[in-house]
N, C-alpha and C positions, 0 to 999 in steps of 0.2 A: 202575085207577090212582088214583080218585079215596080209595078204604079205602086204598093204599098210602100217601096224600099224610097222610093222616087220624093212621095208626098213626105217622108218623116226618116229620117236615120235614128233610132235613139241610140242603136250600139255605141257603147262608151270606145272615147280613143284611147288605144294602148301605146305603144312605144311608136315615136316617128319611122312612119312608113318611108321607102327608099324614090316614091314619087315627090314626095315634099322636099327630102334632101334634094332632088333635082330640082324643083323648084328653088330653094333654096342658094345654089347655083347659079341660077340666071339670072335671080334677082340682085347676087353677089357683082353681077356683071354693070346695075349703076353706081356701085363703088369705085369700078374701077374704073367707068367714065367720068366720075367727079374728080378719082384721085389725078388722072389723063386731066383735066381740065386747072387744077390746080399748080400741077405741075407749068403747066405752058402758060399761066397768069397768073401768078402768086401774086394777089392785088385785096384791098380790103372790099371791092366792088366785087371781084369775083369769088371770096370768101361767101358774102349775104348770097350772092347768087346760088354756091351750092348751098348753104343752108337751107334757102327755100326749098329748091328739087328736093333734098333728101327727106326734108317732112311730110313732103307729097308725098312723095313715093315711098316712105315709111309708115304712112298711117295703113298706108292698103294694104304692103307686102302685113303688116300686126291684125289686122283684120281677115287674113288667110289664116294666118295661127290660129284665130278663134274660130274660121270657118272647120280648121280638121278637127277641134277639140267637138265639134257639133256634130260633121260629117265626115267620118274618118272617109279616104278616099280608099275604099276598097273594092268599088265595081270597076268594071272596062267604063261605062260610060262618065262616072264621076273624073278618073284621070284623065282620060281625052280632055275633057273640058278646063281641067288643069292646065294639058298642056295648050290650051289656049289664052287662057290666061298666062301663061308663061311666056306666048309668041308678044300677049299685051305688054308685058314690063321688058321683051327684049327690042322693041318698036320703040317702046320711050324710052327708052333708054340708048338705043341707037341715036336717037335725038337728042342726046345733052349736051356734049359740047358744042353746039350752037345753039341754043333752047333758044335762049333771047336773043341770039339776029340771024335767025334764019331758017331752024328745022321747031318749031317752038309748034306748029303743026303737027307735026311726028308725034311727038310728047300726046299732043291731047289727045291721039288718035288711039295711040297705044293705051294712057291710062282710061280712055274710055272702056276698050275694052276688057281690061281686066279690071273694071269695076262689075260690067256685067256681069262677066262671069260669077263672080263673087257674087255677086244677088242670086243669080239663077243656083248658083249651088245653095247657097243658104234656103232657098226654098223647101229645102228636105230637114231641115233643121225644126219643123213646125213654130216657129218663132210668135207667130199672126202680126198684130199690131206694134210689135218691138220693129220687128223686118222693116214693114211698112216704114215708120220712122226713119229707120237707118237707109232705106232704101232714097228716100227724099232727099236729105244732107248728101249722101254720097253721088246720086246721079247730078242733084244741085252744084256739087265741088268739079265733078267729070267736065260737065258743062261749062262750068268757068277756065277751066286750065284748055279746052280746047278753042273757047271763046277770045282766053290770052294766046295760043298760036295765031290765030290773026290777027290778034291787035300789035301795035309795035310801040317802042320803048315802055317809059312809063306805063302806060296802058295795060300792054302785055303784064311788065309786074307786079300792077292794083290788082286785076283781076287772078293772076295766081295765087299772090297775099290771100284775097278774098276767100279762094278755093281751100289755103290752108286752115283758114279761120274761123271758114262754116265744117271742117270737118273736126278743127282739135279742141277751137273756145268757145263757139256759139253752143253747142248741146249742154257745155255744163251751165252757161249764162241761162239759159233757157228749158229746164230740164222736165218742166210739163210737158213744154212741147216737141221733145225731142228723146231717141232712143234710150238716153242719162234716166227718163224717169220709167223706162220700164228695164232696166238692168237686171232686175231681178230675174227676168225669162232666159239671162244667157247664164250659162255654167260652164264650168272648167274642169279637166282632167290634169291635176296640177302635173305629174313627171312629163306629161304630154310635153304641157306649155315651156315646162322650164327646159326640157332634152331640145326644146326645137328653137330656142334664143340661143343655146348654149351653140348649138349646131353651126347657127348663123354666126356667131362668134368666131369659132374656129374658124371658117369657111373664109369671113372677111381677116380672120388674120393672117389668115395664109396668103391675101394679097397684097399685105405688106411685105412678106416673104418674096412675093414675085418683085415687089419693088426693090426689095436687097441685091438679087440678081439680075435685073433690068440695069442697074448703076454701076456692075462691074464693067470695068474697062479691059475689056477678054486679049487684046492688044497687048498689053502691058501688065502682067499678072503676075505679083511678086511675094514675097513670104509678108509682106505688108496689106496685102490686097487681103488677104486669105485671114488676117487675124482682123481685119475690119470688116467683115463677110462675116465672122465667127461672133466679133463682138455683136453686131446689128442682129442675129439671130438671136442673141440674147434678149433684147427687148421685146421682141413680140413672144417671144417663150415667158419671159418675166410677165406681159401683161395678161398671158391667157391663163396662168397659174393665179395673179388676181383673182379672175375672174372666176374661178371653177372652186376657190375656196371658199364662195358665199351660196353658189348654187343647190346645196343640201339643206342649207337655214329656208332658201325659198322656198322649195319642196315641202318644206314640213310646215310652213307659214302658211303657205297657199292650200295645205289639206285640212290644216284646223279652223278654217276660215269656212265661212259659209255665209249661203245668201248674198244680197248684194253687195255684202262688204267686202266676197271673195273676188267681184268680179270688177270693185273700183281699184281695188289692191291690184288684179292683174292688168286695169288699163291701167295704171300706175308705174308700173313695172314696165310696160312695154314703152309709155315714155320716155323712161330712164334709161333707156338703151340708145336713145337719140345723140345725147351727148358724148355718150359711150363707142357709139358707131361713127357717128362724124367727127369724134376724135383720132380712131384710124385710118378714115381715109386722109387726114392732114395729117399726119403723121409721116404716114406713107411717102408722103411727097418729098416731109423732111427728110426720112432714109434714106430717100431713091437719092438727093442732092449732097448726104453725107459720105455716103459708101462712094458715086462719080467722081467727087472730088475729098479724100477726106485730110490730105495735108493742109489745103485751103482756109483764107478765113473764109467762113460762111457767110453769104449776105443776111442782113438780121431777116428778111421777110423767110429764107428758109428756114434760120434758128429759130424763130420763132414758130414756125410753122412745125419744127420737130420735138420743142418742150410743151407747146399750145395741145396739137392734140393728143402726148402722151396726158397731160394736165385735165384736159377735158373729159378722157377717159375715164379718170382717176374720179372723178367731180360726179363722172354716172355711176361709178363703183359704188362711192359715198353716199349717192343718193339713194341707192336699191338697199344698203343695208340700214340706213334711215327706216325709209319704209319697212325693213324686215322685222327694225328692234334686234340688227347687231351690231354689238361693239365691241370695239372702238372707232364710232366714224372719224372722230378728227384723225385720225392717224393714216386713214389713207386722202384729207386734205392738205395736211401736214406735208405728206409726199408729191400732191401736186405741187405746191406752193416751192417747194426746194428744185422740181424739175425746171420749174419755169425760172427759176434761179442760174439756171446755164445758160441761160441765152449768151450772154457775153462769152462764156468759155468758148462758143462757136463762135462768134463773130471778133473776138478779140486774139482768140489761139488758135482753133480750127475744127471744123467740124465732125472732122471723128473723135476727135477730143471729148466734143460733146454729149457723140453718141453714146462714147464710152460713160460718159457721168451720168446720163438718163437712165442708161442700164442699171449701172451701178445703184442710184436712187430709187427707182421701181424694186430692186433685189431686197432694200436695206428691210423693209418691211415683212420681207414672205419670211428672210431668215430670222425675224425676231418671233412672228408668228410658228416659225416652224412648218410652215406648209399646211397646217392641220385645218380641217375644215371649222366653219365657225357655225355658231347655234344661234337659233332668234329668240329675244326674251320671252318669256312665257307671259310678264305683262302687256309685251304690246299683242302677244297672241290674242290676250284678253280682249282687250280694248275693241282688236278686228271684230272678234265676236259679237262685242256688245251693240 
């Protein structure tokens, strides 16, 4: 029975098990090397730079999501091999801030192996010819990102570009020949998929939080310090309450959806969290520089850096309820569009000033909304369907 369990899982995934929240974890640990990296070069060179890493390393940690929706991890030998996968994204990830000039090595070594992993587990998934496919593209991407640790400059970033492009645009370009055309063999446990983005959410917002208190200046700690500590909690409280007000529309989008249109909607979805997550690690950067100094004017690269990825965030908000069919989207672009409108309050007054407006912008919406969760239109449920 136990070669039976091996070749094929079909038990459906129930609620996120406390081995993925772990995982979850460590993966949360290249946000906080990108956020570390941003911080110490706020540059538009080293902006693209993390955008690459995090798509890398975002397609695969969203590719673990599908793997427990397949193979819930509930043996001894299934989680061991998690946590090897796990030792993979803390190896690249140990490697990012110097990818491109100097540990870019680390990176491939690490994502190679939790690529593997990921294949070898998906084996129990009985996938056949879908696997195969996915298995091409992804060992093809592994092999390029380790190919760019020893290449240098330029080189190194063609060839990661490359990695990013044979995993996120070439399969829809090409969907004959590629995993995209047999989609229909993967399926989804939607409370699974959504408890376990939701999960990651939190997770990564709480390293914003560690950024709030990383900026106190524990030296000199005044009833001024303490109401800028209070404010900046405010914002990632405000953005997670966004966030958790659309997650019941997904739920019920993603259950009445079926076949492969349930499963472009969830690579859809998992996209949409890209902007969404790499809006808080720059975010983060902004708090960490707002709360250190927040009588200060701000220099714009941090003001910008603290409206930009509340703004970004805001833009993946907008896009998942797009995809969901709720509304009203413009209203949480509406809300970008006015965050990034404080740039100057930080650089022309100061940047707790600003903080304080961000907050305050992010709040205006939930209190018109009322906190209440939102529902997805029954037409575009249709539509998925059809």
């Amino acid at each position: 029975m136990a070669r039976t369990r091996w070749r094929h899982s079909g038990d459906p995934a129930g609620r996120v098990t406390t081995v993925e929240l772990f995982f979850d974890v460590v993966f949360v640990f290249t946000l906080t090397q990108l956020t570390r990296v941003l911080e110490e070069h706020l540059t538009l060179t080293t902006v693209g730079q993390v955008l690459l890493l995090f798509g890398i390393m975002w397609w695969m940690f969203d590719g673990y999501v599908w793997l427990a929706n397949h193979v819930p991890p509930r043996h001894s030998s299934q989680k061991l091999l998690l946590f090897v996968g796990m030792a993979g994204f803390l190896t690249a990830a140990v490697g990012v801030p110097r990818a491109f000039d100097g540990t870019g090595v680390v990176v491939g070594v690490g994502y190679l192996v939790v690529i593997c992993v990921h294949l070898l587990l998906f084996t129990q998934a009985g996938l056949g010819r879908a696997l195969t496919l996915l298995a091409v593209y992804n060992i093809g991407a592994a092999l390029l990102v380790l190919g760019g640790g020893f290449a240098d400059g330029g080189l190194r970033t063609g060839l990661w570009v490359g990695a990013l492009a044979l995993q996120m645009i070439v399969p829809y370009l090409v969907p004959r020949h590629s995993w995209m055309g047999t989609v229909r063999s993967f399926h989804l446990a939607p409370e699974h998929f959504v408890e376990r983005h939701g999960l990651l959410v939190i997770i990564a917002l709480g390293e914003s939080v560690v950024a709030i208190g990383a900026g106190v200046d524990t030296e000199h700690i005044t009833a001024g310090t303490v109401a800028v500590v209070v404010l900046a909690l405010a914002l990632p409280a405000g953005l997670w309450w966004t966030y958790f007000t659309d997650t019941h529309a997904a739920e019920v989008t993603l259950a009445r959806t079926t076949g492969a249109a349930a499963s472009r909607l969830a690579l859809w979805l998992g996209l949409t969290h890209i902007p969404l997550l790499l809006g808080i690690v720059v975010a983060a950067a902004g708090i960490h520089g707002a709360v250190a100094h927040p009588g200060d004017h701000a220099h714009w690269p941090e003001a910008l850096a603290l409206a930009g990825g509340v703004a970004a965030y805001l833009c993946g908000i907008a896009a998942i309820r797009h995809a969901l069919g709720v509304r009203p989207v413009w209203r949480r672009l509406l809300t970008a569009a006015a965050v990034l409108a404080t740039v100057p309050v930080g650089t022309e007054v100061g940047a707790g000033l600003q903080l304080a407006a961000v907050a305050a912008v992010v709040a205006v919406p939930l209190v018109v909304e009322r906190g209440r969760h939102s529902a997805p239109a029954s037409s575009t449920m249709e539509r998925a369907e059809a």
